[in-house]
N, C-alpha and C positions, 0 to 999 in steps of 0.2 A: 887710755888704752886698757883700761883695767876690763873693761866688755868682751875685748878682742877676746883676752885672756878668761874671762867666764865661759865665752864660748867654746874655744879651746880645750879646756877642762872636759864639758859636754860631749866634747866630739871623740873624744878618748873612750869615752864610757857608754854612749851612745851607738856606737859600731859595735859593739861589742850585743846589745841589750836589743835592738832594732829588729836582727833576722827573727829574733823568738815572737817576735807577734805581728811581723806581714813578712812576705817575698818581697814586698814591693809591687808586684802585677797585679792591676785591675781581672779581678775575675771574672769568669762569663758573664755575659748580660742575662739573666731568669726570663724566659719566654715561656710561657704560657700553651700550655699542650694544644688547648682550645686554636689558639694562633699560628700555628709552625710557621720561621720565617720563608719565603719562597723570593726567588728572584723576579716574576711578574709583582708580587705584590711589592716589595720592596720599589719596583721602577713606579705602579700608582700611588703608592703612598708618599714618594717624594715630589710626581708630578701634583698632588693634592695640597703637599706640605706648600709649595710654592705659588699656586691658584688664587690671585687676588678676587676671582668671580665666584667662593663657595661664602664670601661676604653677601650681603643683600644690595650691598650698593658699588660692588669691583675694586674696594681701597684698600682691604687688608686681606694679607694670605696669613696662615699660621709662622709661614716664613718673616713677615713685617715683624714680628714683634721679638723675634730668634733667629738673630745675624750671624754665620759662622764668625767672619771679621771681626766682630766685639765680644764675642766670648760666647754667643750663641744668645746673647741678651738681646736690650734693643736700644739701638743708640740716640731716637728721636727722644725729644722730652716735652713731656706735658704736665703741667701742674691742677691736680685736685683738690679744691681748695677747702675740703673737710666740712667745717661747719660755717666759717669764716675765713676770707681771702688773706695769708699771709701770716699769717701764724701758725703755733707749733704742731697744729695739725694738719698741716699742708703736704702733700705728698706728692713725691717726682714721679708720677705713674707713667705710665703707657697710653697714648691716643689708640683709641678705637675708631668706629664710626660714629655720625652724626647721630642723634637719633630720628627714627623712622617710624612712621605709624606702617599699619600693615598691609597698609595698600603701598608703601613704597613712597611717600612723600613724606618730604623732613619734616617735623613740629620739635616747637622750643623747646628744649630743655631748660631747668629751672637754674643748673648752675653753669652750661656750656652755650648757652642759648643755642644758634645756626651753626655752632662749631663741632669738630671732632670730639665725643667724651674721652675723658682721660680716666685710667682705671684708678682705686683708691689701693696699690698696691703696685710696687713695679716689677714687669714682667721678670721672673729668673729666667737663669739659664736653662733652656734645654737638655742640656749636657748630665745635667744632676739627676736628672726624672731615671732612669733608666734602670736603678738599682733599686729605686725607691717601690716600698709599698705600698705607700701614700702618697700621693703629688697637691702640686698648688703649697703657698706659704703655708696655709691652714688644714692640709692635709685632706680637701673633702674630697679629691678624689680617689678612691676605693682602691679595695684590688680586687671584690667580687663584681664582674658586671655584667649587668642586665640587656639585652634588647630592651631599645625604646621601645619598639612597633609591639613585640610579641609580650613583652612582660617576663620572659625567661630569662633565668640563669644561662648566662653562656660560654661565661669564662668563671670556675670558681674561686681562683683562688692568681691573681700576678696580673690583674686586667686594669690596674693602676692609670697606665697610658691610653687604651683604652679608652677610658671613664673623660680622664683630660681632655681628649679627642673634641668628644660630644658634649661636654659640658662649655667650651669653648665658641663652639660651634652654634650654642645656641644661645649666647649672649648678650641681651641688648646693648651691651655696652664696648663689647669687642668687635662683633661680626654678623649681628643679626636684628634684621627687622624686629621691632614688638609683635610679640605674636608667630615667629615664621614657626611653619609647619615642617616636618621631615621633609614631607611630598613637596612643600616649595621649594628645598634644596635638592634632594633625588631629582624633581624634574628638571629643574635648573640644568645640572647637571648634564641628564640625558641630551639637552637639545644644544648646548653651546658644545664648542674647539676647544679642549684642553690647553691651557698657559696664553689663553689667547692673547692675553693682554702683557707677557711678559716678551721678551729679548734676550739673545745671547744664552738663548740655553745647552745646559752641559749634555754632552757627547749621548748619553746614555737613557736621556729620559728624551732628548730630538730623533733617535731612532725607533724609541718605542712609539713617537706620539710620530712617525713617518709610516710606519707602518701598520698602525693602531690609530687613525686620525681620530676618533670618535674617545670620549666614555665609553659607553653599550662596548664596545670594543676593548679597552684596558680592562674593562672587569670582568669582560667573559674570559682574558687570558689571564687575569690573576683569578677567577674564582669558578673559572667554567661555564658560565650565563652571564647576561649580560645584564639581570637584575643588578639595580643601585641600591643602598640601604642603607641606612645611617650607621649599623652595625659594621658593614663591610667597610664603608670609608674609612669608618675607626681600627679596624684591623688592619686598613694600608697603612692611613699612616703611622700608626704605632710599630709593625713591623719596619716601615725607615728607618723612626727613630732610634730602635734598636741595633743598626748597624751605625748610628754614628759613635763610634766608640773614640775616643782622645785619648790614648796611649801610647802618644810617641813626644809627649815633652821632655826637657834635658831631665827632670826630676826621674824620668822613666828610666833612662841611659845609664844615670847615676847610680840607680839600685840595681841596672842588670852588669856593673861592676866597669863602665865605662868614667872614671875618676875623675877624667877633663871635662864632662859632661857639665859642671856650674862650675861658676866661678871661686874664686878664695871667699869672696864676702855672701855667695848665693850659699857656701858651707855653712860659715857662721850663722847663717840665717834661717839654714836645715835644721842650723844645731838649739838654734834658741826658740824656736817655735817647737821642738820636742821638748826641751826643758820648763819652757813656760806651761808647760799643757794646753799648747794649743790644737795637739794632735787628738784631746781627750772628746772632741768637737768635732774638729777637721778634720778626721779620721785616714790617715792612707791605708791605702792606697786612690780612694776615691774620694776624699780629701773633704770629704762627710759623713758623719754616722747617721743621718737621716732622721738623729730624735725631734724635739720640738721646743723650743728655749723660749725664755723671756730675758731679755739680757739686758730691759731696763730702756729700749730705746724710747719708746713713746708710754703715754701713761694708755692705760687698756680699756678707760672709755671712749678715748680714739677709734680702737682696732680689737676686740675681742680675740683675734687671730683664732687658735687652736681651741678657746673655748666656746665658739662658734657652731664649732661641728661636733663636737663630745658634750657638751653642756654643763663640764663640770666645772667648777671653780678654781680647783687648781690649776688650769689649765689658760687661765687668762693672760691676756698677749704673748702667749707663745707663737712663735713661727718658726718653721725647718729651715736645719742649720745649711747651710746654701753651699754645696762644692766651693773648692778654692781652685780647682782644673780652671785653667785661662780666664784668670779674674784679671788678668792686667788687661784684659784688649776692652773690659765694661768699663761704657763712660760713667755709671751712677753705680752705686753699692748700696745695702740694707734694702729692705722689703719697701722702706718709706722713699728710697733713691734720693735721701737727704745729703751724701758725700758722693761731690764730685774727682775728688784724687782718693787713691786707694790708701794715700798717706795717710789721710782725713779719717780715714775707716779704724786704721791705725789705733789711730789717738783715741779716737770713743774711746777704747779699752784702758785709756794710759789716767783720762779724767771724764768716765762717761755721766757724770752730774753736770757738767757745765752748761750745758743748754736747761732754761725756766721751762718745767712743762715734765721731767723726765720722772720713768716711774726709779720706785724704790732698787735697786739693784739684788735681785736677789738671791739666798744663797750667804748672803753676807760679806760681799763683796768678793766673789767667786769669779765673774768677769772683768774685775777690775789687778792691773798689772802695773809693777813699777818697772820702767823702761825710759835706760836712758837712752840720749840721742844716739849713739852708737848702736844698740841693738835694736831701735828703730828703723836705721837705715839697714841694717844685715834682714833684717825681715823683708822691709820693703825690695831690698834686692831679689831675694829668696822667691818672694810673691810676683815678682814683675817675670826674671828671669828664667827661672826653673819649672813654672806649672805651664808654658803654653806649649801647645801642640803646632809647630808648624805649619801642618794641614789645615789646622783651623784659622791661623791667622789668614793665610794666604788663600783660602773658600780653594784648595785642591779634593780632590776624590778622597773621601766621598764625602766632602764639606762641602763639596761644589755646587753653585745653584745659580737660575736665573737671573736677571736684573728685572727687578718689578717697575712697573708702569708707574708705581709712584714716585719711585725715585727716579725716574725719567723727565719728569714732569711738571712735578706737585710745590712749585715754590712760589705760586698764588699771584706769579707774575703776566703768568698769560692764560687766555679764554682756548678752550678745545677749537681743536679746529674744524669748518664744518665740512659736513662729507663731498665729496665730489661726483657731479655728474647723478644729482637724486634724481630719481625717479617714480612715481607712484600711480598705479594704475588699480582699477577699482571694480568691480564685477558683482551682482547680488551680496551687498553686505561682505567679502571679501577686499583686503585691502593691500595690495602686494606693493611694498617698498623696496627699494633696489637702490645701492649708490655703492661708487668708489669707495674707497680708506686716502685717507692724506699722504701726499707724496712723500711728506717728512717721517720717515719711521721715529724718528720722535715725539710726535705728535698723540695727542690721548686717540685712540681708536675705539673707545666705549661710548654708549652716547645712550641719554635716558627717554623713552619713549610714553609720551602720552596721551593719554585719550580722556578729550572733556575735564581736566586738570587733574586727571588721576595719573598715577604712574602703573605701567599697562606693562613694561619691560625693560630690564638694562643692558642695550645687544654691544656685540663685539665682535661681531661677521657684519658683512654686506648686505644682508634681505634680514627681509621680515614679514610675515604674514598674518592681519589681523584679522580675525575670522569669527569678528563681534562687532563688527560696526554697524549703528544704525544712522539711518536719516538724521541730516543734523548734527551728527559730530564731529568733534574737532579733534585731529591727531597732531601733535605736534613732537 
């Protein structure tokens, strides 16, 4: 018991020390002049966020890889197997898409072959980016940003989300064909139905897309015209993400003087994560300082991380320090998504030499804590209990979002179903198709169009009109 009573000590002197360097309340979220947030853009930038079609191939929306439910992470798992399959440099990443040449048909990949690539870093939280003036583990993206199209400054200074937007966006490994052009996405864009391919959408983005059925139509009411623009996408959805703010977990209740808010052992657990300094990291109220660490996880001919982008030396395997806001609802932890229980996270810190392979700890053993099993579980309470937002476990307003078509779908066990009642009529080189959608609204409704074994289109409506065909080809 002798823990209980360390804590207890803490907690005495801790109340006391705690008001003098936070309230406790998450501050404004920093929006950027350039941006002001607006309630049209706000509703395209969420119907953007959740868009499996701004992919080249319909499988991932920015939404796949940042689940409110899991902590705003992503709960599929994919392994990247580094240099070699199954050792210490193996990384629990994030699946993206296949890869794609730029006409739109898959060619092998040298480590994923015909499969989905898995990124070599696992997707964080959402949640974190918001205060941040750096995003991504390795901080490349900015806070000055640029137009792609124009080459100008257009946010000078807090365009961090922004920059993440598009850099996402044009990913071979996330969301994009090799090679895709703005204009292939802009026009993409213009001629498909918004969310076509998802179901059960929330209240607020089904009446905008009811009475805004088009693109050309959500961005003339979020921007006045109905020009598309890889800038302006990036301003939607960044203006979302800045209304998702997580400010109502019990840890919140707690400090605005609601006492029953954690439990007796979630106390202990407040008390010893302040006493160990683990607030010197995890900073409250946002339960990040947003610096950049090497905390010894992997060695840094792995992962350069921060020194990637800065090119300095000292800055090797660093990566930003990740919010603790609703880390219990993430199935994997660390950038490598090497711990599956948050216990497991834990422990790195209690003996992080144990695994062959890890760098030098540095600092001189700065991350490293003696923790017995008592203040390991007052933590783990602490972290399970106190940091989740209800809203976000439960995907309520404004957590709330579609269910994507891959999770409808996607478990390898059955072939798309084929359309009903096709149709295909043909006129001077014009080629007008026309079918049904499958009775089963479960069913995939996208389907890949092509000409002569190229890929020519990926539709998600009823028609289609090909206004290239010559003598002799084959559409399938």
């Amino acid at each position: 018991m002798t823990g209980r009573y360390h804590s207890l000590f803490f907690a005495a002197f801790l109340v006391a020390i705690w008001p003098l360097f936070s309230s406790g309340e998450l501050p404004p979220v920093p929006i950027p002049e350039e941006n002001p947030n607006t309630e049209p853009k706000r509703l395209l930038g969420k119907i953007l966020f959740w868009d499996e079609q701004l992919s080249s191939d319909n499988t991932v929306a920015c939404g796949t890889c940042h689940r409110p439910a899991f902590g705003g992470a992503d709960p599929r798992q994919g392994r990247h197997p580094g240099s070699d399959p199954g050792s210490i440099d193996d990384v629990m990443g994030s699946p993206g898409i296949a890869r794609m040449r730029a006409d739109g048909s898959r060619v092998e990949d040298p480590l994923f072959g015909f499969d989905p690539q898995v990124t070599n870093r696992l997707a964080p939280s959402n949640f974190g980016a918001l205060w941040a003036g750096e995003v991504f583990w390795d901080g490349r993206a900015g806070s000055q940003f640029i137009d792609p199209l124009s080459g100008e400054i257009i946010i000078r200074e807090g365009g961090a989300l922004e920059n993440q937007v598009l850099e996402t966006l044009a990913s071979s490994s996330e969301m994009a064909k090799m090679g895709r052009t703005w204009p292939d996405l802009t026009g993409k864009l213009e001629r498909e139905r918004p969310l076509a391919l998802a179901r059960d959408l929330p209240a607020d983005i089904a009446k905008a897309i009811e009475s805004n059925p088009s693109y050309p139509k959500l961005f003339t009411l979020a921007f006045g015209d109905a020009e598309i623009t890889p800038a302006r996408i990036a301003f939607a959805v960044a203006s979302y993400q800045r209304t998702l703010v997580a400010d109502q977990a019990p840890w919140d209740r707690y400090q605005a003087g609601e006492l029953n808010a954690l439990s007796q052992d979630a106390v202990y657990g407040w008390n010893s994560f302040q006493s160990l300094r683990c607030v010197n990291c995890h900073e409250p109220p946002t339960f990040s300082n947003n610096d950049f660490l090497n905390i010894g996880l992997r060695r840094t001919e792995y992962d350069l991380g921060r020194q990637a982008v800065t090119g300095e030396p000292e800055d090797a395997g660093e990566m930003k320090v990740p919010t603790l806001r609703n880390v219990a609802l993430r199935k994997r932890f660390m950038h490598t998504g090497e711990f599956s229980r948050l216990g497991a996270a834990i422990g790195f810190y209690v003996s992080p030499t144990a695994l062959e392979g890890r760098d030098e700890i540095p600092g001189a053993g700065a991350y490293t804590f003696s923790l017995g099993e008592i203040v390991q579980y007052d933590l783990l309470n602490f972290l399970e209990t106190a940091l989740t937002d209800p809203r976000v476990e439960n995907e309520a307003f404004p957590f709330d979002r579609p269910v994507l078509r891959t999770e409808r779908t996607n478990d390898g066990s059955k072939a798309p179903s084929a359309p009903l009642r096709f149709r295909a009529t043909y006129d001077e080189g014009v080629l007008q198709l026309n079918w049904d959608p499958p009775r089963d609204e479960r069913d995939l409704v996208d389907y890949v169009l092509k000409r002569d074994g190229i890929v020519i289109a990926f539709l998600t409506g009823t028609s289609y009109t090909d206004t290239d065909v010559r003598s002799g080809s084959v559409v399938t």
